[in-house]
C-alpha positions as CSV (number, residue, x, y, z in Angstrom):
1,X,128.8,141.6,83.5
2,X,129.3,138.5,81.7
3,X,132.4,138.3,79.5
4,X,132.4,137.8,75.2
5,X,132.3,134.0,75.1
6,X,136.0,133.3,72.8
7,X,135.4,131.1,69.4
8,X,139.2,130.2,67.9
9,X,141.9,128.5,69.3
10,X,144.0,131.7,69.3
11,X,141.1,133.4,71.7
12,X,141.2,130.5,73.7
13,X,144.8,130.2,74.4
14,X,145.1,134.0,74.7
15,X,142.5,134.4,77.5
16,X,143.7,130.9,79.1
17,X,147.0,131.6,79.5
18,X,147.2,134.1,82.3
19,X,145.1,131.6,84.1
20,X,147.8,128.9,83.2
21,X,150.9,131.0,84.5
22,X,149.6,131.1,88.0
23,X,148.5,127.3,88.0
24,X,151.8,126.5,87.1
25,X,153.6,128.6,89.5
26,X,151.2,128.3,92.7
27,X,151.8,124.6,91.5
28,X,155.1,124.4,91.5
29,X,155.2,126.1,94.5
30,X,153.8,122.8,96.1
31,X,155.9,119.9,94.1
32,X,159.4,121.8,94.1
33,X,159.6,120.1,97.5
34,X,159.6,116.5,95.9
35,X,163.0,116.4,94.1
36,X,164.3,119.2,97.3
37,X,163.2,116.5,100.0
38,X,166.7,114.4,100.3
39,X,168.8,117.8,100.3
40,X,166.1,118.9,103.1
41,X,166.4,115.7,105.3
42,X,170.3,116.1,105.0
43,X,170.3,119.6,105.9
44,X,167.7,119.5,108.6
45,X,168.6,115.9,109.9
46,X,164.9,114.9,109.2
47,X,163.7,111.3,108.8
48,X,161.4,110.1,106.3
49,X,158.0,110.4,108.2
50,X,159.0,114.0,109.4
51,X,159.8,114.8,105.8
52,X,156.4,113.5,104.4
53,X,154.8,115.7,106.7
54,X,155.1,118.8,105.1
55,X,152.6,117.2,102.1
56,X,150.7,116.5,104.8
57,X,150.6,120.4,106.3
58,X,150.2,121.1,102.3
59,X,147.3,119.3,101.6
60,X,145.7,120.4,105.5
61,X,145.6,124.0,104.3
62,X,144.5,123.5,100.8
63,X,141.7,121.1,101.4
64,X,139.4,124.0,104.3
65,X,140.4,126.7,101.8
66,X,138.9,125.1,98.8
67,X,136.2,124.2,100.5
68,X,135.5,128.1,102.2
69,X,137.0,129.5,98.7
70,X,133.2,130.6,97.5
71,X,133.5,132.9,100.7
72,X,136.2,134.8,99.3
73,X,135.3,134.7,95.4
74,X,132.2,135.8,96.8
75,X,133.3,139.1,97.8
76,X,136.5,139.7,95.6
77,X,135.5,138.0,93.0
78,X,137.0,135.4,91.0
79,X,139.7,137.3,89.8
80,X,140.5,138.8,92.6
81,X,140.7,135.0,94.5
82,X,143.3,134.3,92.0
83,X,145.1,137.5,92.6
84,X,145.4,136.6,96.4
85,X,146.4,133.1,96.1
86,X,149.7,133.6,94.0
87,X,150.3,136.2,96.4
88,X,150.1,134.2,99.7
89,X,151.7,131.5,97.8
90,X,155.4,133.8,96.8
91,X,154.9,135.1,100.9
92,X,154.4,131.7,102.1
93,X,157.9,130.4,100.1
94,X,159.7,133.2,101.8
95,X,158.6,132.0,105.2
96,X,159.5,128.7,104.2
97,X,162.8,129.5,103.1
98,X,163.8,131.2,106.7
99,X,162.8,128.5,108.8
100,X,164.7,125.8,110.7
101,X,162.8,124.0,112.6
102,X,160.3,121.5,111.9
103,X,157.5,122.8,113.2
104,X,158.2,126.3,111.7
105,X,158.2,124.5,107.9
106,X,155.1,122.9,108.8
107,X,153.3,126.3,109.3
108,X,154.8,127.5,106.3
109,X,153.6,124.5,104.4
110,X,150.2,125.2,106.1
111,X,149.8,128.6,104.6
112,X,151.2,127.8,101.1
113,X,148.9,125.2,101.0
114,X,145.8,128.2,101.9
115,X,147.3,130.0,99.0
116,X,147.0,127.6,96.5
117,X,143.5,126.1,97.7
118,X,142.1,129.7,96.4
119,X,142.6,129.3,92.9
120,X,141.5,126.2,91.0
121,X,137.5,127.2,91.8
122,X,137.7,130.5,90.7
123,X,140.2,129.2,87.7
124,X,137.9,127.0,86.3
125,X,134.7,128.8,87.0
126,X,137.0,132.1,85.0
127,X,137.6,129.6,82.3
128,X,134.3,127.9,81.5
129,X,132.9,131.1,81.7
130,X,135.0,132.4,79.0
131,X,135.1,129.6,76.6
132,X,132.4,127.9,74.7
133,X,131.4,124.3,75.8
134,X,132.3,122.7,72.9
135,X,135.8,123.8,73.2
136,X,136.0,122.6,76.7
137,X,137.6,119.7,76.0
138,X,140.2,121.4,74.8
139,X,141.0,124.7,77.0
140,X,140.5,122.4,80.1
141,X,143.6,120.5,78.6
142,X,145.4,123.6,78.1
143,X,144.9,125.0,81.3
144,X,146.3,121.3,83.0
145,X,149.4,121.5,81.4
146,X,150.3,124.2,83.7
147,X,150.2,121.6,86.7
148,X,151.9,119.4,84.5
149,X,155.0,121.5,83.4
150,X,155.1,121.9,86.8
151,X,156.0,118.5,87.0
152,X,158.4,118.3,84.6
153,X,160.2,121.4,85.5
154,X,160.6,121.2,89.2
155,X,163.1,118.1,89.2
156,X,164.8,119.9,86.6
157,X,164.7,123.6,88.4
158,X,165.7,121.4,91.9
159,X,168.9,120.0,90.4
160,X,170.3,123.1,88.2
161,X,169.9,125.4,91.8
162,X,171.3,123.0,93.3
163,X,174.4,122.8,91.8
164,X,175.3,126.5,92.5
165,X,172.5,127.2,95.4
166,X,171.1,125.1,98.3
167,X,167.0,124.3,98.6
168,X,166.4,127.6,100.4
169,X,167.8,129.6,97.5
170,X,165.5,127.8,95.1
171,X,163.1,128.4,97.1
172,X,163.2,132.1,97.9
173,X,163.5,132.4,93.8
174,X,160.4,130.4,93.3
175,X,158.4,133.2,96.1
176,X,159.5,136.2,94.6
177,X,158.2,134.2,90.9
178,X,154.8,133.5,92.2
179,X,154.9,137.5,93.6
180,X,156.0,138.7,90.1
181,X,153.0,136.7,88.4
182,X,150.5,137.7,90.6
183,X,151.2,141.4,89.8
184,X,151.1,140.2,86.1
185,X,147.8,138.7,86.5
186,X,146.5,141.6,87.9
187,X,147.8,144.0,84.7
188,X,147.0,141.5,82.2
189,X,144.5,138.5,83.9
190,X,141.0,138.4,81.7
191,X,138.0,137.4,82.8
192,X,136.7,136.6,86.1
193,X,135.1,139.9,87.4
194,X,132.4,138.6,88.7
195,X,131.4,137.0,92.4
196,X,131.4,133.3,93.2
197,X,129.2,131.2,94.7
198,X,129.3,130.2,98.3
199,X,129.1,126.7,99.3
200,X,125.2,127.2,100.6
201,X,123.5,124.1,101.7
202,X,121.2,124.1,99.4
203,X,123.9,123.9,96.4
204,X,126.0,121.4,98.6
205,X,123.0,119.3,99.2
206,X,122.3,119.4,95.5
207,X,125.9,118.5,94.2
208,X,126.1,115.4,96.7
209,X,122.9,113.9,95.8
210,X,124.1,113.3,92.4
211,X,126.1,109.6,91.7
212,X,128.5,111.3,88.8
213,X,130.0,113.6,91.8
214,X,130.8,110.5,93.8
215,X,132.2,108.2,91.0
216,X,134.0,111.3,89.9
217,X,135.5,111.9,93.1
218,X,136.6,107.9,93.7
219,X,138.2,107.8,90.6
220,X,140.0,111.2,90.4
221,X,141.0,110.4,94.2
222,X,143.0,107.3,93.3
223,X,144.5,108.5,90.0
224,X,145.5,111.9,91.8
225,X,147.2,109.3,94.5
226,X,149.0,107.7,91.5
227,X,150.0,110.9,90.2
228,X,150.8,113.3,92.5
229,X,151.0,111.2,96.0
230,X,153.6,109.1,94.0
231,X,155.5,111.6,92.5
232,X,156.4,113.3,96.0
233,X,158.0,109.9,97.4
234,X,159.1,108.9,94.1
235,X,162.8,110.2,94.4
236,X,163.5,109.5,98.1
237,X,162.3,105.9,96.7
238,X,165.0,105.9,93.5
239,X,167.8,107.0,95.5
240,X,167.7,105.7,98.7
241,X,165.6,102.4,98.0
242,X,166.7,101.2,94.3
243,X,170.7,103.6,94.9
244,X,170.3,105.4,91.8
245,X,172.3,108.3,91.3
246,X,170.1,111.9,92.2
247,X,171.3,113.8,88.8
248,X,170.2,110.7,86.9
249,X,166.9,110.3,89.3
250,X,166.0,114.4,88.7
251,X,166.8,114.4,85.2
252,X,164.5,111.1,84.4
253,X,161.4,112.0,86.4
254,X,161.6,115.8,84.8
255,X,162.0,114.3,81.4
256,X,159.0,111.6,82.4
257,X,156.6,114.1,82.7
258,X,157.3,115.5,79.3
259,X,155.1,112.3,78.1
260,X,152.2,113.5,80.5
261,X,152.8,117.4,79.1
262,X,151.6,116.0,75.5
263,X,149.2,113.5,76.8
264,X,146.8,115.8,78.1
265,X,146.0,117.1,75.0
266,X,145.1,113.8,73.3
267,X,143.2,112.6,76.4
268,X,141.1,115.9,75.5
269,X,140.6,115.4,72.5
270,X,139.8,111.4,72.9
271,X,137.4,112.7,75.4
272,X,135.6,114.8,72.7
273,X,135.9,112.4,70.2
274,X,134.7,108.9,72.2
275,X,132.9,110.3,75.4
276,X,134.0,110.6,78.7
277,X,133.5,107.1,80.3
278,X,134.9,105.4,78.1
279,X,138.6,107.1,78.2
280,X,138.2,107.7,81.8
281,X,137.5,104.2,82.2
282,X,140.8,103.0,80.4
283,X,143.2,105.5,81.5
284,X,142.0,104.5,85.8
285,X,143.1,100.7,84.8
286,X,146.1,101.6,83.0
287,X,147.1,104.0,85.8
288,X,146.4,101.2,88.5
289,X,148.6,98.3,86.7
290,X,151.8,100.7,85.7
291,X,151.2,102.1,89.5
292,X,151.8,98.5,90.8
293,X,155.2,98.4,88.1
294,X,156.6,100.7,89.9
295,X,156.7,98.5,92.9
296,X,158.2,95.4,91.2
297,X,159.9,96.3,88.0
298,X,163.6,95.7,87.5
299,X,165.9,98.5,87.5
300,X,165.7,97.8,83.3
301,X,162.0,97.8,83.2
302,X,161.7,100.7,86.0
303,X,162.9,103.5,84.0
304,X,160.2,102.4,81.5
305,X,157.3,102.6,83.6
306,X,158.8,106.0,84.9
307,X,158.0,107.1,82.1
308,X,155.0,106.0,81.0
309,X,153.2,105.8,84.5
310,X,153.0,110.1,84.4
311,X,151.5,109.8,80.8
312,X,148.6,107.9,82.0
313,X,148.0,109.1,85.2
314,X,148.5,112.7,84.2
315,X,145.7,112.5,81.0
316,X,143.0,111.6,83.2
317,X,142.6,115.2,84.9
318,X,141.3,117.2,82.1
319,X,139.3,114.5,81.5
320,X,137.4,114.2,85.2
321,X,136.9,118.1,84.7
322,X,135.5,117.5,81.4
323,X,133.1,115.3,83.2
324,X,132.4,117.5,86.2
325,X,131.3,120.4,84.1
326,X,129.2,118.6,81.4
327,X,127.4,117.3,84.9
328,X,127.0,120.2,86.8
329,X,125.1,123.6,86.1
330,X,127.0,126.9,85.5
331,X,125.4,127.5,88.9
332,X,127.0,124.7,91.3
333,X,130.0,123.7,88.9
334,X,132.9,126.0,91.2
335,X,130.9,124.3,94.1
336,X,131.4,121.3,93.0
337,X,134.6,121.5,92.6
338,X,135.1,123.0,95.7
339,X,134.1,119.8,97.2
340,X,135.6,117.7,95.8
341,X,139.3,118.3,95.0
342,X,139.8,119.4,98.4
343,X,139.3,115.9,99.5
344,X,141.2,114.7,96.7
345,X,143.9,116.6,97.6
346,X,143.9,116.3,100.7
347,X,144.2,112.1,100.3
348,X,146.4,112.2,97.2
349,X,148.7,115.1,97.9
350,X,148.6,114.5,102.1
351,X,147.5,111.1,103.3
352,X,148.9,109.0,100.5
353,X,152.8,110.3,100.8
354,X,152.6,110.3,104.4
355,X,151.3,107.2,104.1
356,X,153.9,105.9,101.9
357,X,157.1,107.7,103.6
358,X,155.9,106.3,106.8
359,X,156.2,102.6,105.2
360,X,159.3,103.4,102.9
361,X,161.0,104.3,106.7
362,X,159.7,101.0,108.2
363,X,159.4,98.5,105.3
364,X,160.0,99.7,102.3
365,X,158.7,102.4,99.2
366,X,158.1,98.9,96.9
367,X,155.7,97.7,99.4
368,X,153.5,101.2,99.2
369,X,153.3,101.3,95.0
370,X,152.4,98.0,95.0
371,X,149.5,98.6,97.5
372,X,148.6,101.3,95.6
373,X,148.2,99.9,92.2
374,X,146.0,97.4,94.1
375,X,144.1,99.5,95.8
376,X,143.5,101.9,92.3
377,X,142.4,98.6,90.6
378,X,139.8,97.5,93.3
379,X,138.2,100.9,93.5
380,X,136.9,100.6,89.8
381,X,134.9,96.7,91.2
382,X,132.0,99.3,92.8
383,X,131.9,102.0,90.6
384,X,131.5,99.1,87.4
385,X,127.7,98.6,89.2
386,X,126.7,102.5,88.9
387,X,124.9,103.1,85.9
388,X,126.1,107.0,85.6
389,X,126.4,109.2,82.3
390,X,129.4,111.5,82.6
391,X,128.8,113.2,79.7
C-alpha cells in the first residue's frame, strides 16, 4: 500500500529522520577508520598501502551489494533492507574490533562494506516515496547531512576515545550503536513497506541508454573522489607529510566539515531555485581547483582550503540525487541508483585512497591531490559537449 505523501517541513523532517539516523551511523561506521588509521598502523605495524586497503575491502563489498540490493528489497522490502543493513553493519564492527591480523580486518571491512551497500537504494526509494517532488530538493538535503555529520563527528569521536580508549574500543562502541538503531528503526522507521525493484535487464538496459545517467555518474564519481577518497588519506597526509600535530589535525578536519553540514542545505535550495546544471556545474569546478590546493598550499593557506574544500565537495550530493530522480521514473529510480553509486563508491571510497596511500608511501600525499584536482577539472572538457537536461 502506498504511504500518505507528507506536505510541511515538520512532516518531512519527522518521517526523514529515522531514515537519517541509520545513514549516519552505517556511515560512520565506514569513515571512523579515517582519523583511527595512524593509531591502527602503530598498533598493527601496518604500512601505508596495507592500511588503505581496508577502503579498498570497504568499497569491494558495498559496490556487488548495491548493485544485487533490489534482490533483497525485493523480498523484505525496503524497510526491511534498511533494517538488515544497520544490523550487519554493528556485527561487522564487532568482528572488526577482535581482529589482529590483516587479512582478518580485511574480511571484516568486506562485510561492513555488504551492510552498508543495502541501504541508500531502499533509503532513497523510502524517501521519494514519501515526500512530494517539489520538496525534494529539500528532504534529499536533509537526509545527506546524515553522511555529512558523519564526517564531522568521526575525527571528533576518534580523538575523545582515544584519549581514555584505544581504536578497538571506539569501535566496539560504534557496533553496538549501529545495533541499538537498527532496533529503533524497526519500532519507529516509517515508510518503506513495500518491495523493490530488481535490477532486471530490461530496467538496466533502460537506465544506461540514457546520457543524464552517464554525465551523472562522471561527475558524482570525481566529486565523491574529492570528498570522500580525500578525506580517508587526509590525516595520514597532515601528520606524517605536512608534521602537524594529530589533536590539532582531528579537531580541524571535524570542525571542517561543519561548513559542508550547512552547505547542503543551500546547495538544495540553489538547486530549486536556479536548476540543477547550473549549480552542479559550479560546485564540480570549484571542487576540482580547491582539490588541487590541497596539494600545494602553504601550511597558512592549507588550513583554509581545509575548510572550505568539504563545503564544496560535500553540497554537490543532494544535488546529483536531485538530478537522478527528476530523470528517472518512480519505476527505475532505486535502480538507477543501484547502478551507479556502487561504482562511485567503489572508485571514490576504494580505488582513489588506495590509489593515493600507495603514492603518499612512495612519493608523496601532495603529489596525489594535485592529480586529483587535475583529473576533476579535465573530466568536465567531455561532458561540456553533451547537450543533457538534468532537470
Amino acid at each position: 500500500m502506498r504511504e500518505n505523501k507528507l506536505h510541511s517541513i515538520s512532516d518531512i523532517l519527522r518521517v526523514v529522520f529515522p531514515l537519517v539516523l541509520v545513514i549516519f551511523f552505517t556511515f560512520l561506521a565506514r569513515v571512523i577508520f579515517s582519523p583511527l588509521l595512524v593509531p591502527m598502523e602503530v598498533d598493527l605495524h601496518l604500512s601505508h598501502t596495507s592500511a588503505g586497503s581496508l577502503f579498498f575491502f570497504i568499497s569491494l563489498g558495498y559496490a556487488p551489494t548495491m548493485l544485487c540490493s533490489g534482490f533483497v528489497s525485493g523480498r523484505i522490502t525496503h524497510y526491511g533492507a534498511i533494517l538488515l543493513s544497520a544490523t550487519i553493519c554493528g556485527l561487522a564492527l564487532l568482528l572488526i574490533s577482535f581482529n589482529s591480523r590483516l587479512v582478518g580486518l580485511q574480511f571484516g571491512m568486506f562485510i561492513l562494506g555488504v551492510g552498508a551497500g543495502l541501504y541508500f537504494p531502499s533509503g532513497m526509494a523510502t524517501l521519494t516515496h514519501l515526500v512530494e517532488k517539489e520538496h525534494w530538493g529539500k528532504a534529499i538535503a536533509f537526509h545527506e547531512a546524515g553522511p555529512n555529520l558523519g564526517f564531522v563527528l568521526a575525527p571528533i569521536v576518534a580523538e575523545l576515545g582515544l584519549s581514555f580508549s584505544s581504536w578497538r574500543g571506539i569501535v566496539v562502541s560504534l557496533g553496538f550503536a549501529c545495533l541499538v538503531v537498527a532496533a529503533i528503526f524497526a519500532l519507529f522507521g516509517t515508510g518503506g513497506r513495500f518491495l523493490g525493484e530488481p535490477p532486471r535487464f530490461a530496467n538496466v538496459k533502460l537506465v544506461c541508454s540514457r546520457p543524464s545517467f552517464w554525465v551523472i555518474a562522471i561527475m558524482l564519481s570525481f566529486v565523491a573522489a574529492a570528498s570522500m577518497g580525500v578525506y580517508s588519506i587526509l590525516p595520514v597526509y597532515l601528520i606524517s607529510e605536512r608534521n602537524m600535530d594529530p589533536t590539532l589535525v582531528n579537531t580541524v578536519i571535524g570542525l571542517s566539515r561543519l561548513s559542508g553540514f550547512f552547505s547542503l542545505f543551500f546547495a538544495g535550495w540553489l538547486a530549486d531555485r536556479f536548476g540543477v546544471e547550473l549549480v552542479m556545474g559550479c560546485i564540480y569546478l570549484a571542487s576540482g581547483f580547491l582539490t588541487m590546493l590541497l596539494g600545494f598550499a602553504s601550511n597558512g593557506w592549507l588550513i583554509f582550503t581545509v575548510f572550505l574544500q568539504p563545503m564544496v565537495a560535500t553540497s554537490f550530493f543532494p544535488v546529483s540525487v536531485l538530478a537522478l530522480a527528476n530523470t528517472e521514473s518512480s519505476h527505475t529510480r532505486d535502480v538507477a541508483i543501484s547502478l551507479m553509486v556502487p561504482f562511485v563508491y567503489l572508485f571514490a571510497g576504494g580505488i582513489v585512497p588506495a590509489s593515493m596511500s600507495a603514492v603518499g608511501e612512495y612519493y608523496k600525499f601532495d603529489i596525489g591531490l594535485m592529480l586529483m584536482g587535475v583529473f576533476i577539472l579535465l573530466s568536465l572538457l567531455p561532458l561540456m559537449f553533451l547537450r543533457v537536461r538534468l532537470s
